[in-house]
C-alpha positions as CSV (number, residue, x, y, z in Angstrom):
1,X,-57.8,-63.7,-9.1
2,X,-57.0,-60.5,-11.0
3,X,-53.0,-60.5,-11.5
4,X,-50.8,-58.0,-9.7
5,X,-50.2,-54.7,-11.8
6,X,-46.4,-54.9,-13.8
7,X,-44.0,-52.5,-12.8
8,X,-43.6,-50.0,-16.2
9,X,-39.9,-49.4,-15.1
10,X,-36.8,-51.5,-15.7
11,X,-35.1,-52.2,-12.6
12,X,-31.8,-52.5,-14.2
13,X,-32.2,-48.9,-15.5
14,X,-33.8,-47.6,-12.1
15,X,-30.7,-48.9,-10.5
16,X,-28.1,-47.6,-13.1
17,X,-29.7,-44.1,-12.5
18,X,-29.6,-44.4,-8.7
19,X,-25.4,-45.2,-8.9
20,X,-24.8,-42.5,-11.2
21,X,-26.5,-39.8,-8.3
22,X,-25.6,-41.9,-5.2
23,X,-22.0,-42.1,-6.5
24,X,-21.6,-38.1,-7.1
25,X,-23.6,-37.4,-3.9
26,X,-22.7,-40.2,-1.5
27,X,-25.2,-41.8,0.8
28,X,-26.5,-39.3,3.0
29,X,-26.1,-35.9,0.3
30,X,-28.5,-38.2,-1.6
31,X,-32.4,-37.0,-1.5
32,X,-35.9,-39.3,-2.4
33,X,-35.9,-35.8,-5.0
34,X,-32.3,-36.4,-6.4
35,X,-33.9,-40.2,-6.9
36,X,-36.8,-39.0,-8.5
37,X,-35.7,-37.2,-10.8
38,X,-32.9,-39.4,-11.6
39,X,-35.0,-42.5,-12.4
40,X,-38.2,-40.8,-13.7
41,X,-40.2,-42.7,-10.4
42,X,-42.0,-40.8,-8.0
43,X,-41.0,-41.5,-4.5
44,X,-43.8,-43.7,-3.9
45,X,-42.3,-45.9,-6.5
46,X,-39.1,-46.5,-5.5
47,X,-40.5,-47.4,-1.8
48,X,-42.6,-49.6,-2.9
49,X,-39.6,-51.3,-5.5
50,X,-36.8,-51.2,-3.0
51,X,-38.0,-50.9,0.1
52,X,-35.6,-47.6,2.1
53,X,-33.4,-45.6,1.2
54,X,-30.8,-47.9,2.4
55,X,-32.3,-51.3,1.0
56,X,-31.8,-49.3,-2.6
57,X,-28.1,-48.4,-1.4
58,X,-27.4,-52.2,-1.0
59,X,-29.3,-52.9,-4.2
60,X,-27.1,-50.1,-5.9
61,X,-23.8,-51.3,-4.4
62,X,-25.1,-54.9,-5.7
63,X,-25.2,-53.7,-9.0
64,X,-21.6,-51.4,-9.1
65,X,-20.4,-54.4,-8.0
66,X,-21.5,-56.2,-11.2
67,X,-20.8,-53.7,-13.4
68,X,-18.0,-51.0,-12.5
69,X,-16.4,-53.1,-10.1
70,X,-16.6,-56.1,-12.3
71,X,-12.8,-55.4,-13.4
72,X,-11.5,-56.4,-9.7
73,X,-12.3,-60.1,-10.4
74,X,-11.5,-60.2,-13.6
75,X,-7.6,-58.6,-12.5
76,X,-6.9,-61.8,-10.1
77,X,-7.1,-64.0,-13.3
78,X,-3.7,-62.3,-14.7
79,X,-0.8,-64.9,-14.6
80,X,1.3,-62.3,-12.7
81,X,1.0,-60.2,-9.9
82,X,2.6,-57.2,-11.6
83,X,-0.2,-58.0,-14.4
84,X,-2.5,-58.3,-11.6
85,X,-2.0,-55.4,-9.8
86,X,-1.5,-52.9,-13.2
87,X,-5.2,-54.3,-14.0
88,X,-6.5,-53.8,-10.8
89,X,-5.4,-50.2,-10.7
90,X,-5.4,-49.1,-14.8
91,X,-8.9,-50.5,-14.6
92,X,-9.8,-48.4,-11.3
93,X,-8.2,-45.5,-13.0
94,X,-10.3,-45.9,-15.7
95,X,-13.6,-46.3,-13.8
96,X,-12.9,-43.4,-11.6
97,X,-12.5,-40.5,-14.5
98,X,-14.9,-41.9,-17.2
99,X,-16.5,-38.9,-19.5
100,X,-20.2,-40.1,-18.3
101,X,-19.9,-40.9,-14.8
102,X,-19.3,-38.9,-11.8
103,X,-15.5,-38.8,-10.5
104,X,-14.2,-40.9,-7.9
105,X,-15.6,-44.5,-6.4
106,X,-18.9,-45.2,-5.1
107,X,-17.3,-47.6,-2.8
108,X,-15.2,-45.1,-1.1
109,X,-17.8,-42.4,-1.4
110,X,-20.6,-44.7,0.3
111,X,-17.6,-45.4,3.3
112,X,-17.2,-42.0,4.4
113,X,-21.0,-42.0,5.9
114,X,-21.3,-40.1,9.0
115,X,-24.6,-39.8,10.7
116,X,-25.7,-42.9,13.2
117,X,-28.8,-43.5,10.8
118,X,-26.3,-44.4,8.4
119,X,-24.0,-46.9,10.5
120,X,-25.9,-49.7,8.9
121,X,-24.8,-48.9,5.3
122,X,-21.0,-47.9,6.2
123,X,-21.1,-51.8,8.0
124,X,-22.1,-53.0,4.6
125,X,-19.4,-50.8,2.6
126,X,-17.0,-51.9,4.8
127,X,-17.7,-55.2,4.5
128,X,-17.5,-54.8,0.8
129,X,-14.6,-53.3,0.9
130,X,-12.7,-56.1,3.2
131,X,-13.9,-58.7,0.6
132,X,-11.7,-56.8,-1.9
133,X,-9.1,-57.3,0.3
134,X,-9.6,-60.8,0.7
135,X,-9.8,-61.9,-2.8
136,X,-6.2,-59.8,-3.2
137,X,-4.8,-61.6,-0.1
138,X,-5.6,-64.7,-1.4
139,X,-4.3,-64.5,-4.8
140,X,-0.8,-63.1,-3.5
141,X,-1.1,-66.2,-1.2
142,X,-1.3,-68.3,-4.2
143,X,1.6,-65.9,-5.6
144,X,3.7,-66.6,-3.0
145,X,3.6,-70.0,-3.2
146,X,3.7,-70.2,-6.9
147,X,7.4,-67.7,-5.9
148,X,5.6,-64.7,-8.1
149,X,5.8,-63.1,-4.7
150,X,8.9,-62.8,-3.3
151,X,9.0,-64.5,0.0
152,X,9.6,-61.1,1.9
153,X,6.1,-59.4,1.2
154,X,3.5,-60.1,3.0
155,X,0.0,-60.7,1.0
156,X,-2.4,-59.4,3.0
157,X,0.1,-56.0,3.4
158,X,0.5,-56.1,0.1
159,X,-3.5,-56.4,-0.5
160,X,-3.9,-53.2,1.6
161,X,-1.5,-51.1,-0.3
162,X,-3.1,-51.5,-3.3
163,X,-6.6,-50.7,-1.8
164,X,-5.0,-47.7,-0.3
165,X,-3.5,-46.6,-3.2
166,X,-6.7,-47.4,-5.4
167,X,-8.7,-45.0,-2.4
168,X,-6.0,-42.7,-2.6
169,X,-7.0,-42.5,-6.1
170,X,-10.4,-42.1,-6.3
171,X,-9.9,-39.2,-3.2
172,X,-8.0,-37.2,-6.1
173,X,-9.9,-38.3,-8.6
174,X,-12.6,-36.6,-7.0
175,X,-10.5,-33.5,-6.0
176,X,-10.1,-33.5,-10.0
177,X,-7.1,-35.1,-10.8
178,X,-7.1,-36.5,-14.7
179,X,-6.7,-40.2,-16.0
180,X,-3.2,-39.1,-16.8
181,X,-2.3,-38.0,-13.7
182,X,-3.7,-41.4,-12.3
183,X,-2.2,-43.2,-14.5
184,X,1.0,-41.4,-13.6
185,X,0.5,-42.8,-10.1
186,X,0.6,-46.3,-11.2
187,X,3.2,-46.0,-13.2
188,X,4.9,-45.1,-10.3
189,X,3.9,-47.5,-8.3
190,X,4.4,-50.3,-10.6
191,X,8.1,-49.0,-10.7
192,X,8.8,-49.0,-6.9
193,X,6.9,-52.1,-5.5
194,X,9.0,-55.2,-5.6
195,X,6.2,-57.2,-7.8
196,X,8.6,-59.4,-9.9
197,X,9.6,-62.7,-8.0
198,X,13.1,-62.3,-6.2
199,X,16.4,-62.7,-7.6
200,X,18.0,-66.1,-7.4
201,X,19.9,-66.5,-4.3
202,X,18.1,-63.3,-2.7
203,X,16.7,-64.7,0.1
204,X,13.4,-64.0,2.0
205,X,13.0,-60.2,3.3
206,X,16.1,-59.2,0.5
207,X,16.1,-55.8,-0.5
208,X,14.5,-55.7,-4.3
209,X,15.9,-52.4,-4.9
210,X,16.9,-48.8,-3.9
211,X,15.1,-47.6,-0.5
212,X,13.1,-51.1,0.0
213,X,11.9,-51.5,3.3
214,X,10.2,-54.3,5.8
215,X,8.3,-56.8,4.2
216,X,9.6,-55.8,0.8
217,X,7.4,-52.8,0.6
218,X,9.4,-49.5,0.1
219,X,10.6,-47.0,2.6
220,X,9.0,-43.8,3.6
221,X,11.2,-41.3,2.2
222,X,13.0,-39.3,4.7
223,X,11.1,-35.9,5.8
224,X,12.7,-33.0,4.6
C-alpha cells in the first residue's frame, strides 16, 4: 500500500503564524486569505490540516497557551503571593507589548467574539480564561493557609482582580499604551493591594493600609 503523502509544512510554524494574525485580528476579523498568506498554505491546506476555522482557533489557543501564556504557571511557583502576582502581571506586561508581536492578548481578543457562529469559540475562551482563575484561586487558598494571605482577602476575589487588571491591560495595551506605562500600573497595584501577610495581632478583615476596603481589597476612591 503506497504511503500517505507528508505534509511539507511544520505545524508548529503553521500555528505560530496563525497566533501572530488571529491575535492582531481576533477571531471573526480573521479571513482563510489573512491565513494564507500568513502561513504560506493555500486554503485547501489548512482545511485539510486543521479541520475549520474554529478547530485551528482551538489549535492556536492550544499552542499560546504553551508558549505566551506559559509564564502564568510558571508565576504560581513564586514562594510569595506578592512574587506571585508581580510575575503574573510583569510577565503579562511583557507579552502584551513585545517588538514582534501584535499588542494586546489573544485570550482577551478571542473573548470579545460576537456573531452566533462564533458562540462556540467564545465558550472555549471563556473556559480558558476561568481555568486561569482557578489555578490563582487555588494558590491564594494555599496562601491563606500558609498566612501569606491575610485572612481578610478572599482568593477567589483576589484571583479576579488580577485577571481584571491583567484584561485591563491588554485593553490599553492595544489602545497603545507602552510597557512603561504598564508597568506603571503594576507598580501601582503592587503598592495598594494588601499582598504581604497581616500584621501580628491584626486580625481577620483588618485594614492593611490607607483606604482598604471589604475583604482587604482597597476602596473605590470617592467620585469627584
Amino acid at each position: 500500500m503506497a504511503k500517505g503523502r507528508p505534509r511539507e509544512f511544520d505545524i508548529d510554524d503553521a500555528l505560530s503564524a496563525a497566533v501572530a494574525v488571529f491575535w492582531a485580528k481576533g477571531y471573526e476579523g480573521t479571513t482563510m486569505a489573512d491565513l494564507s498568506a500568513a502561513t504560506g498554505l493555500k486554503a485547501g491546506s489548512i482545511y485539510a490540516a486543521f479541520g475549520s476555522k474554529a478547530d485551528l482557533f482551538k489549535r492556536v489557543l492550544d499552542h499560546y497557551a504553551g508558549t505566551v501564556f506559559s509564564y502564568g504557571p510558571k508565576a504560581l511557583e513564586a514562594g510569595t503571593v506578592r512574587e506571585v502576582v508581580s510575575r503574573w502581571l510583569r510577565s503579562a506586561t511583557s507579552a502584551m507589548t513585545g517588538a514582534a508581536t501584535p499588542a494586546g492578548c489573544l485570550l482577551v481578543h478571542g473573548a470579545l467574539v460576537t456573531g452566533d457562529a462564533a458562540s462556540e469559540v467564545k465558550a472555549d475562551v471563556c473556559t480558558r480564561r476561568q481555568a486561569g482563575e482557578i489555578m490563582l484561586t487555588e494558590r491564594f487558598e494555599r496562601a491563606r493557609l500558609s498566612g501569606d494571605l491575610p485572612a481578610g482577602v478572599d482568593p477567589k476575589d483576589a484571583a479576579r482582580y488580577v485577571l481584571a487588571l491583567t484584561e485591563g491591560m491588554a485593553v490599553q495595551a492595544a489602545y497603545g499604551a507602552d510597557r512603561a506605562a504598564l508597568e506603571r500600573l503594576v507598580d501601582l497595584a503592587l503598592d495598594r493591594l494588601p499582598w504581604e501577610r497581616t500584621e501580628p495581632g491584626a486580625g481577620p478583615g483588618a485594614e492593611t493600609g490607607p483606604g482598604a476596603g471589604a475583604a482587604g481589597l482597597p476602596a473605590q476612591p470617592p467620585p469627584g
